[in-house]
PyMOL Python script that loads the backbone (N, CA, C, O; Angstrom):
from pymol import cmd

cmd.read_pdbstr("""\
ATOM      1  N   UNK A   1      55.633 228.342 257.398  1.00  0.00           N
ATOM      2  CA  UNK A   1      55.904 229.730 257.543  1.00  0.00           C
ATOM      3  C   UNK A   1      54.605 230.518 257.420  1.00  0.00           C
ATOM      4  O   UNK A   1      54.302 231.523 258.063  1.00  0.00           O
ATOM      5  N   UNK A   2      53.778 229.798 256.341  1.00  0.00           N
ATOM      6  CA  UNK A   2      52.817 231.024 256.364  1.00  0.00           C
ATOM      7  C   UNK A   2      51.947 230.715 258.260  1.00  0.00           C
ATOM      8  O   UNK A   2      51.389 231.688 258.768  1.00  0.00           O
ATOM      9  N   UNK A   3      51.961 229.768 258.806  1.00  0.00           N
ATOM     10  CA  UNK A   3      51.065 229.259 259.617  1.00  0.00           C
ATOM     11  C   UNK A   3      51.713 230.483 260.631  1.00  0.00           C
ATOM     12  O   UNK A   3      51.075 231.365 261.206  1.00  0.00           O
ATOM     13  N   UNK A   4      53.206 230.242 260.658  1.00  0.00           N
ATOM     14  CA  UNK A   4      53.584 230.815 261.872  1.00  0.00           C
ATOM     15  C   UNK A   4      53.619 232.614 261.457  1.00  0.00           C
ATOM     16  O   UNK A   4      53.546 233.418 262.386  1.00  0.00           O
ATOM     17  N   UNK A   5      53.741 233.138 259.926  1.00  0.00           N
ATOM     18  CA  UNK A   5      53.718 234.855 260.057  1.00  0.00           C
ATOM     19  C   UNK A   5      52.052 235.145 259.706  1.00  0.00           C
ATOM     20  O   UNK A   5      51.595 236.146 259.154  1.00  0.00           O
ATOM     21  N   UNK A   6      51.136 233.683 260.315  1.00  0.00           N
ATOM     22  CA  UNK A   6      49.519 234.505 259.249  1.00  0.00           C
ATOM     23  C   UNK A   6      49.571 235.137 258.459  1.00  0.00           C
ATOM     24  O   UNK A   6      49.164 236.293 258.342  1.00  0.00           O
ATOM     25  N   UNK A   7      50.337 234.167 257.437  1.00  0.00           N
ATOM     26  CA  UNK A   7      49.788 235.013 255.830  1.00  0.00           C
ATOM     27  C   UNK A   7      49.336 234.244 254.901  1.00  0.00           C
ATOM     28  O   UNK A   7      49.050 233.151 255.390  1.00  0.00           O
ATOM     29  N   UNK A   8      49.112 234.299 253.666  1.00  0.00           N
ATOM     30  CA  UNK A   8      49.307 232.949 252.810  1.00  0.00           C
ATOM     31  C   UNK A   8      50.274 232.311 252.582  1.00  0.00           C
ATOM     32  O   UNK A   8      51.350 232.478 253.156  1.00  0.00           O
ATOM     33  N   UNK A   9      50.070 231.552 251.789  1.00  0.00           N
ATOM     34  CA  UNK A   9      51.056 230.366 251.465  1.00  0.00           C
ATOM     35  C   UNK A   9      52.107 231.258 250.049  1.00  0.00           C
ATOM     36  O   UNK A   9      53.295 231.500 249.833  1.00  0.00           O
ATOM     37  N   UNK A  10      50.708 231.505 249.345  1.00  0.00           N
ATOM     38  CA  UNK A  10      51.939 232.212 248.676  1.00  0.00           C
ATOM     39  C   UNK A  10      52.781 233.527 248.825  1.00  0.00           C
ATOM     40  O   UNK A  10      53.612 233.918 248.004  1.00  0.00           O
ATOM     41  N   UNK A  11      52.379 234.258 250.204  1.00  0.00           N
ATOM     42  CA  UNK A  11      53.054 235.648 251.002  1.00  0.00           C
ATOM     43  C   UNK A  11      54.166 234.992 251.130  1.00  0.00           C
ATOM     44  O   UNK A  11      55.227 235.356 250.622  1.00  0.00           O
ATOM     45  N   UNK A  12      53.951 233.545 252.108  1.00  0.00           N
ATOM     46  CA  UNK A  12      55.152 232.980 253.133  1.00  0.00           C
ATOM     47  C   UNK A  12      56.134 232.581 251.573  1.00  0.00           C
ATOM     48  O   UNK A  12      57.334 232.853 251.606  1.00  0.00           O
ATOM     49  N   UNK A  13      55.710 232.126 250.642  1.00  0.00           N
ATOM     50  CA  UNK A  13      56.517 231.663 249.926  1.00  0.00           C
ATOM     51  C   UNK A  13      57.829 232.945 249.069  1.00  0.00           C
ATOM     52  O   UNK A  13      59.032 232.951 248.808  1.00  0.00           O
ATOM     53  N   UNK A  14      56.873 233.689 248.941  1.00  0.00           N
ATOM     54  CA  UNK A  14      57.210 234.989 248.342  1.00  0.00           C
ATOM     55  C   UNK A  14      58.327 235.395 249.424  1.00  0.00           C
ATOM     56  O   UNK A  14      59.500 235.153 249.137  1.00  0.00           O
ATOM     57  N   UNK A  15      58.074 235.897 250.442  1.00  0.00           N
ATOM     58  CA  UNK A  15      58.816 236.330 251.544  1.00  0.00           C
ATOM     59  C   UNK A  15      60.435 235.256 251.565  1.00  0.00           C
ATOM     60  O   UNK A  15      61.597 235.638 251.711  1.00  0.00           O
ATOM     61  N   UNK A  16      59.947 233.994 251.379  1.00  0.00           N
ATOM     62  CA  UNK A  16      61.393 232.860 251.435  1.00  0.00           C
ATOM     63  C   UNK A  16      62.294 233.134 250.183  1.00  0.00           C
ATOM     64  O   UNK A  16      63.524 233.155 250.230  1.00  0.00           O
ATOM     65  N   UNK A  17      61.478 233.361 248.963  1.00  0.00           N
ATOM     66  CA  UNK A  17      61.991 233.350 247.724  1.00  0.00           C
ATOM     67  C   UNK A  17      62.870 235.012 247.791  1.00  0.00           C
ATOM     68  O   UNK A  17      63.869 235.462 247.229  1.00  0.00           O
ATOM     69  N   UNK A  18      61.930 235.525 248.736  1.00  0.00           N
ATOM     70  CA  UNK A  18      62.815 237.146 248.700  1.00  0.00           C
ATOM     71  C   UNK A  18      64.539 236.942 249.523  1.00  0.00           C
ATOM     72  O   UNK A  18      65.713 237.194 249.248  1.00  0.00           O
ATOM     73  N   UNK A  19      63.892 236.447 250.439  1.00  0.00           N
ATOM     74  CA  UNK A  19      65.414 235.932 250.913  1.00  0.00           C
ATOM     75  C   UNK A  19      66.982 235.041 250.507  1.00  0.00           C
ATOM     76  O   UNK A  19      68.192 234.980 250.725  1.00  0.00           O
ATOM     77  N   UNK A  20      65.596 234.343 249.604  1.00  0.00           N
ATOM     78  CA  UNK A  20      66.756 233.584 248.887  1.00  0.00           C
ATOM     79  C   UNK A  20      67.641 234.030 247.530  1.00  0.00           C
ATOM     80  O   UNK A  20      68.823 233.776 247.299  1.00  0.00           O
ATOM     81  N   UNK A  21      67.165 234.399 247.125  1.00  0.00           N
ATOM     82  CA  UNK A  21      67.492 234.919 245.950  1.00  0.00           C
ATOM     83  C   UNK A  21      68.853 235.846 245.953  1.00  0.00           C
ATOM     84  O   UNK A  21      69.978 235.419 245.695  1.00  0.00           O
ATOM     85  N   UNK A  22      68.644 236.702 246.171  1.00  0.00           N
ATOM     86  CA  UNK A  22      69.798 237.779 246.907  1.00  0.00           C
ATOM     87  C   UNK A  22      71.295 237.412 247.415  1.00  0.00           C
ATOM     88  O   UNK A  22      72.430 237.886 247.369  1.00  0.00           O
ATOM     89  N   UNK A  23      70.369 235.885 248.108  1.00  0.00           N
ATOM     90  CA  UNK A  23      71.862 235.539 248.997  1.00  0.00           C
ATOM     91  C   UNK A  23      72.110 234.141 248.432  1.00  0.00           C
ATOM     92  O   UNK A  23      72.589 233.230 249.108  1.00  0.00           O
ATOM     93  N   UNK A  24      71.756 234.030 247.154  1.00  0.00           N
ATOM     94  CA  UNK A  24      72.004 232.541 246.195  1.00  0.00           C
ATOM     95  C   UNK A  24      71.918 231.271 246.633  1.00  0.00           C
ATOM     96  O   UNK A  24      72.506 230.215 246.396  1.00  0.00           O
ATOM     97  N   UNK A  25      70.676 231.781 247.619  1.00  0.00           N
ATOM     98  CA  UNK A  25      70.246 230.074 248.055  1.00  0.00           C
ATOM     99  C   UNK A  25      68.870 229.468 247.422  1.00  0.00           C
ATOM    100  O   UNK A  25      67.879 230.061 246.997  1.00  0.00           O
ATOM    101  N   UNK A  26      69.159 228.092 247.507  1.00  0.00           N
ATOM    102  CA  UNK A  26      68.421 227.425 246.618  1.00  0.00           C
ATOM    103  C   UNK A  26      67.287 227.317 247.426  1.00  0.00           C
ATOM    104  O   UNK A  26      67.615 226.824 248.505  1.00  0.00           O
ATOM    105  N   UNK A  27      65.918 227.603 247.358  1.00  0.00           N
ATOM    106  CA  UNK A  27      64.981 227.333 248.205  1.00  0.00           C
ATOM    107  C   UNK A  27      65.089 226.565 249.171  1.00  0.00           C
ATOM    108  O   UNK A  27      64.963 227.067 250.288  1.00  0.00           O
ATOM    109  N   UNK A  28      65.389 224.927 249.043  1.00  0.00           N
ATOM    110  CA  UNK A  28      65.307 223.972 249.657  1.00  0.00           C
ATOM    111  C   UNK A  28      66.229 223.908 250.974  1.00  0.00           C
ATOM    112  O   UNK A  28      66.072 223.527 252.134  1.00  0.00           O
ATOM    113  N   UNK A  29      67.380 224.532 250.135  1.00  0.00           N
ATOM    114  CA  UNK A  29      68.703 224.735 251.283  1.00  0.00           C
ATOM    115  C   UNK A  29      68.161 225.975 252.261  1.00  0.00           C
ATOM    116  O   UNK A  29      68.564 225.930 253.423  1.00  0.00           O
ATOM    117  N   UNK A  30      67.750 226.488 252.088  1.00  0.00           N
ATOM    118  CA  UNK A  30      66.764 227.627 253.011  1.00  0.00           C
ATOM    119  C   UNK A  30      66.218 227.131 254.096  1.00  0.00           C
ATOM    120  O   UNK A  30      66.502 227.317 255.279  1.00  0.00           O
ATOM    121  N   UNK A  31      65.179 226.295 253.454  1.00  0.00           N
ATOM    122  CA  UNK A  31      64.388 225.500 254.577  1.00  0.00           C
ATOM    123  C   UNK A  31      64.919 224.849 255.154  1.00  0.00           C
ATOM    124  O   UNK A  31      64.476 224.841 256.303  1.00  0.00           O
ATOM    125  N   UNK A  32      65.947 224.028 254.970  1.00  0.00           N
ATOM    126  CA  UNK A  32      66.688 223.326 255.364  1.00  0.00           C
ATOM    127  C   UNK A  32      67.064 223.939 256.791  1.00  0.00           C
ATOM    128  O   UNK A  32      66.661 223.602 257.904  1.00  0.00           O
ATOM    129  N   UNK A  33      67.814 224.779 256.476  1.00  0.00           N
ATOM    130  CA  UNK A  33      68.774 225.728 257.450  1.00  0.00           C
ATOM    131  C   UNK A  33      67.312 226.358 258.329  1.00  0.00           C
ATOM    132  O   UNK A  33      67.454 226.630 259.522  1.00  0.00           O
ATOM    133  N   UNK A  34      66.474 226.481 257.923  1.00  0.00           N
ATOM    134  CA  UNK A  34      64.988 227.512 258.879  1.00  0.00           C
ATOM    135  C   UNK A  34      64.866 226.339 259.921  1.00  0.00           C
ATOM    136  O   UNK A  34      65.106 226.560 261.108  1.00  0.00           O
ATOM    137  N   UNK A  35      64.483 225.058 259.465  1.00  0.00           N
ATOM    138  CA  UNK A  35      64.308 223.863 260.012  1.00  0.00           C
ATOM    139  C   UNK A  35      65.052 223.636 261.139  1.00  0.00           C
ATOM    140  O   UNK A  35      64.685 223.367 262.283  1.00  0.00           O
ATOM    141  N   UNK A  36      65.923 223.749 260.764  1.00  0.00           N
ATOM    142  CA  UNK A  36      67.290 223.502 261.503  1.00  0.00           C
ATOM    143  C   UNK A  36      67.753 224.128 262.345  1.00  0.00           C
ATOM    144  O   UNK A  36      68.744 223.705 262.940  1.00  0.00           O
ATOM    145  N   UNK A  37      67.232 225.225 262.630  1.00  0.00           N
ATOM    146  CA  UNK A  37      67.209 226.572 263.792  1.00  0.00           C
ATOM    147  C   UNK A  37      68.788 227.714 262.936  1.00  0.00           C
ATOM    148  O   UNK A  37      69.113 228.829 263.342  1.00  0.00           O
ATOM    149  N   UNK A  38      69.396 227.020 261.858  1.00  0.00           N
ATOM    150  CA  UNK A  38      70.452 227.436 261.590  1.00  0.00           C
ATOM    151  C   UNK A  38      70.059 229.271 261.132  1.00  0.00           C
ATOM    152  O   UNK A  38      70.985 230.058 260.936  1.00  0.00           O
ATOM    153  N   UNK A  39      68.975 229.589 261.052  1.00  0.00           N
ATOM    154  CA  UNK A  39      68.397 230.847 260.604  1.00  0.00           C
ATOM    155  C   UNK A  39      67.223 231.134 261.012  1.00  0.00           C
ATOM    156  O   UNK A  39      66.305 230.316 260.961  1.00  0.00           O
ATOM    157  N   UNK A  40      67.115 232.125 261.391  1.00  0.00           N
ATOM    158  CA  UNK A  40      65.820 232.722 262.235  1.00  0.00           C
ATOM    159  C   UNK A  40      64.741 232.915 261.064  1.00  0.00           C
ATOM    160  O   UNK A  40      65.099 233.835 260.328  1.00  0.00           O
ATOM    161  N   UNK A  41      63.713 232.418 260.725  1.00  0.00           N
ATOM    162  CA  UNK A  41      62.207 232.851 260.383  1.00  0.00           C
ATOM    163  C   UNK A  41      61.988 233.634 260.673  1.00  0.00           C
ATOM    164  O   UNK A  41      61.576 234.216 259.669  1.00  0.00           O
ATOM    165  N   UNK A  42      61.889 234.643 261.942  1.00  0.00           N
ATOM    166  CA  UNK A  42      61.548 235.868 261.947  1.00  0.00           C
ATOM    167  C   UNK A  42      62.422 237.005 261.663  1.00  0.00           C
ATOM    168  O   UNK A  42      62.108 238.190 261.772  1.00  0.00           O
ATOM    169  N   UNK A  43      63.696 236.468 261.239  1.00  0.00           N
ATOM    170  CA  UNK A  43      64.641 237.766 260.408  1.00  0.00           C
ATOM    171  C   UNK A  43      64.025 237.437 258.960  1.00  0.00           C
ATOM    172  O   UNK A  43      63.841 238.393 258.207  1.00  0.00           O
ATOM    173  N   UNK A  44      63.803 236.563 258.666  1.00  0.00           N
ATOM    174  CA  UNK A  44      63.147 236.378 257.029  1.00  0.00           C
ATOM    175  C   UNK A  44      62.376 237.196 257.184  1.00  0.00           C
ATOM    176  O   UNK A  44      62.727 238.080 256.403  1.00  0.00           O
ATOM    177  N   UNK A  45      61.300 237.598 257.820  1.00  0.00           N
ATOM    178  CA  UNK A  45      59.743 238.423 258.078  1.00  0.00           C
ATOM    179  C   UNK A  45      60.279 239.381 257.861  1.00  0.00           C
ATOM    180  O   UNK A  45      59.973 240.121 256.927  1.00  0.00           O
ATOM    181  N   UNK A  46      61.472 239.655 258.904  1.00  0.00           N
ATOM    182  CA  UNK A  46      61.912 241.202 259.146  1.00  0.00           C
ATOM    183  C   UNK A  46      62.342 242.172 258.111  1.00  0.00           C
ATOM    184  O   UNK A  46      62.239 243.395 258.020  1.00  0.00           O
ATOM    185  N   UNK A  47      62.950 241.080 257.221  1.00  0.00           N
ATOM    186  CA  UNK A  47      64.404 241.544 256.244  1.00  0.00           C
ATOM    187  C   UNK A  47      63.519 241.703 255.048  1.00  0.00           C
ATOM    188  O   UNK A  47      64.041 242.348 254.138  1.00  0.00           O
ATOM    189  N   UNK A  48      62.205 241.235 254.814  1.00  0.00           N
ATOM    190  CA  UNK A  48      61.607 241.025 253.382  1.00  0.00           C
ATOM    191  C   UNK A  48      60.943 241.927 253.609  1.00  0.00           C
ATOM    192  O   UNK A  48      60.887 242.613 252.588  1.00  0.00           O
ATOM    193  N   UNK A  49      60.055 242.590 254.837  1.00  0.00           N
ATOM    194  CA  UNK A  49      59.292 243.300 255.017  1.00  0.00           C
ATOM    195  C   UNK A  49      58.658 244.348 254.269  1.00  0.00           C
ATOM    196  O   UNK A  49      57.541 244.386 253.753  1.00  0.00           O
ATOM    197  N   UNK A  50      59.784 245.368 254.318  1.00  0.00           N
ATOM    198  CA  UNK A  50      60.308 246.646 253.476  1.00  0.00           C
ATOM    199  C   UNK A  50      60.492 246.446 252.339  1.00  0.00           C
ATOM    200  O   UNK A  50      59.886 247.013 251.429  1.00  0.00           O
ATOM    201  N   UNK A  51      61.623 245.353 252.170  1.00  0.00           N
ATOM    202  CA  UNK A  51      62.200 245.357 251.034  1.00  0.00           C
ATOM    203  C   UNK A  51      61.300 245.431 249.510  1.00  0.00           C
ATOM    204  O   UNK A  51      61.222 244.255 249.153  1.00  0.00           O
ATOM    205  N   UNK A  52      60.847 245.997 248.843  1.00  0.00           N
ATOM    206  CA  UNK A  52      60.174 246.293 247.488  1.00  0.00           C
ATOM    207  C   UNK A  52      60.777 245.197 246.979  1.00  0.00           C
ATOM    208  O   UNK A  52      59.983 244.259 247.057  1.00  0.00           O
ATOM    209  N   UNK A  53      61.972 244.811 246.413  1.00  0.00           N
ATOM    210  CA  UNK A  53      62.375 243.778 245.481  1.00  0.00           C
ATOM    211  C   UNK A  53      61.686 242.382 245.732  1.00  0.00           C
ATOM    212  O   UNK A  53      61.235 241.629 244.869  1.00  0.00           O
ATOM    213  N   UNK A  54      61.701 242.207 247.021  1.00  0.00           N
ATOM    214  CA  UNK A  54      61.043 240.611 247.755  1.00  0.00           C
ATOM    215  C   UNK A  54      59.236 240.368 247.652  1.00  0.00           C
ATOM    216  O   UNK A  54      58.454 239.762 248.384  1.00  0.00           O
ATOM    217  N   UNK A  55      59.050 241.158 246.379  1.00  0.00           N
ATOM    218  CA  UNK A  55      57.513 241.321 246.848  1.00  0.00           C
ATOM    219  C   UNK A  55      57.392 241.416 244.957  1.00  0.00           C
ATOM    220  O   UNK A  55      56.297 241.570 244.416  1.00  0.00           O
TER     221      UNK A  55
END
""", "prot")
cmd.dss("prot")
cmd.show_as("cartoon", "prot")
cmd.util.cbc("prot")
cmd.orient("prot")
């Protein structure tokens, strides 16, 4: 993630953890599902963006 939004590792991580959290997923199951095409990476970008709490 960070490769594909050019950020760091710990932005991209931050940004996943913002997503997850909220919606009570376990990191791994995240990636899982990103991997998997089951969830868009660039709604993660989108949705954490703004958001103050994800940061």
């Amino acid at each position: 993630m960070a490769e594909r939004w050019q950020v760091s590792v710990d932005e991209a991580f931050a940004r996943l953890r913002g997503h997850a959290r909220p919606r009570q997923l376990r990191l791994t199951d995240l990636a899982r599902r990103v991997i998997a095409g089951d969830i868009d990476a660039e709604a993660i970008w989108r949705n954490t963006e703004t958001d103050p709490a994800s940061h």
